[in-house]
N, C-alpha and C positions, 0 to 999 in steps of 0.2 A: 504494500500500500504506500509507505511512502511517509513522512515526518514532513509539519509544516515550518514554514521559518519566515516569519512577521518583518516587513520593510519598512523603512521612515528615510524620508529624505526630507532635505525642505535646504534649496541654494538658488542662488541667484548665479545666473550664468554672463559669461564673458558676451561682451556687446559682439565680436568675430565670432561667434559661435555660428559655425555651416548652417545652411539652410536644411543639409538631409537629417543633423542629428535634432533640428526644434522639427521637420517634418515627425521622425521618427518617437520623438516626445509627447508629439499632437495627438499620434496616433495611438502611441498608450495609452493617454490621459482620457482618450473620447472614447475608446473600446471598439475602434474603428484602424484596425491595421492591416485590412484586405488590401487596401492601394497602394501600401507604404514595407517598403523589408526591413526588418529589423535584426539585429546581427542575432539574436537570438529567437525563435518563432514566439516560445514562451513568453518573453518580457512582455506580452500582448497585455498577459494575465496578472503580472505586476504590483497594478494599482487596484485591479477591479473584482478581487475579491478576498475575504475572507475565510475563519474558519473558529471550531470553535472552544480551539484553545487559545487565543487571543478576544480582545474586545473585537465583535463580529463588524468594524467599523473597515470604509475603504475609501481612498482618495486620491482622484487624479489632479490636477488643476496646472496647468501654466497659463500665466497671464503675463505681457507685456506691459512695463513702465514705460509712458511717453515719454516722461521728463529724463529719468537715467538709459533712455534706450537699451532696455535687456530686456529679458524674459526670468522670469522667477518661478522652478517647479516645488511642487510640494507635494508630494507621494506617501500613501500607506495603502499597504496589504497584505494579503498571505499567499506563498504559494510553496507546494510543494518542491524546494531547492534540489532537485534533482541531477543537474550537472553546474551547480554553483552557479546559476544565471543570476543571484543576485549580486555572487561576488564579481563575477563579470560585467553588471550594470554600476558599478561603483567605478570601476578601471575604468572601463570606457567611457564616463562621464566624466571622471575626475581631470582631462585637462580643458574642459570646459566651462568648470564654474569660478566664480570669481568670489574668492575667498581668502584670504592671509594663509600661508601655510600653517599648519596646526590647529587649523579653526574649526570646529565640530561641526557636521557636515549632513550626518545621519547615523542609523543603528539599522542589525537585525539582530532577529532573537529567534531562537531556535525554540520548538514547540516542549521541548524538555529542559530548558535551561532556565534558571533567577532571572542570571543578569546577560542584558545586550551586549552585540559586540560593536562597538563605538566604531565609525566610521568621519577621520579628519583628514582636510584638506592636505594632498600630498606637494 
């Protein structure tokens, strides 16, 4: 069956951020990635769902700031981490956000563990 493992992100990304990875973002976030590839098929699932060993809560959202010109994502869910697609959505995101090195970034947390595993700006 498979252990779930709970995501939280929440960054503000770099104004040069490519058009494919905010495409790629949109398409998580809306639960709409027929049109869009995503380096993992599963990141589809990401944000948009739950389970019910965590609070059964889910969230996609990127919104654009006129004023700072970025995009800001803010992500939570659950999915069954199967081939580390979530650690691989951290790498692959990470030289995209615009954060101080060492700046808290996000967590996951495994369906059998206390405590998260903290995820800072590399």
């Amino acid at each position: 069956m498979g252990m779930y493992t709970e995501i939280y992100v929440n960054v503000n990304l770099k104004q040069d951020t490519p058009g494919e990875v905010i495409s790629a973002l949109i398409a998580m976030c809306t639960k709409d990635s027929k049109n869009t590839t995503l380096p993992y098929p599963r990141w589809a699932y990401l944000f948009n769902d739950g389970s019910f060993y965590t609070p059964k809560t889910e969230c996609g959202k990127l919104t654009y700031n006129d004023i700072s010109k970025q995009w800001s994502l803010l992500g939570k869910g659950d999915i069954k981490n199967y081939d580390g697609e979530i650690e691989a959505f951290f790498k692959w995101l990470m030289p995209y956000i615009d954060a101080r090195i060492g700046e808290f970034i996000g967590y996951s947390r495994y369906e059998e563990e206390f405590s998260p595993t903290l995820y800072y700006k590399e």
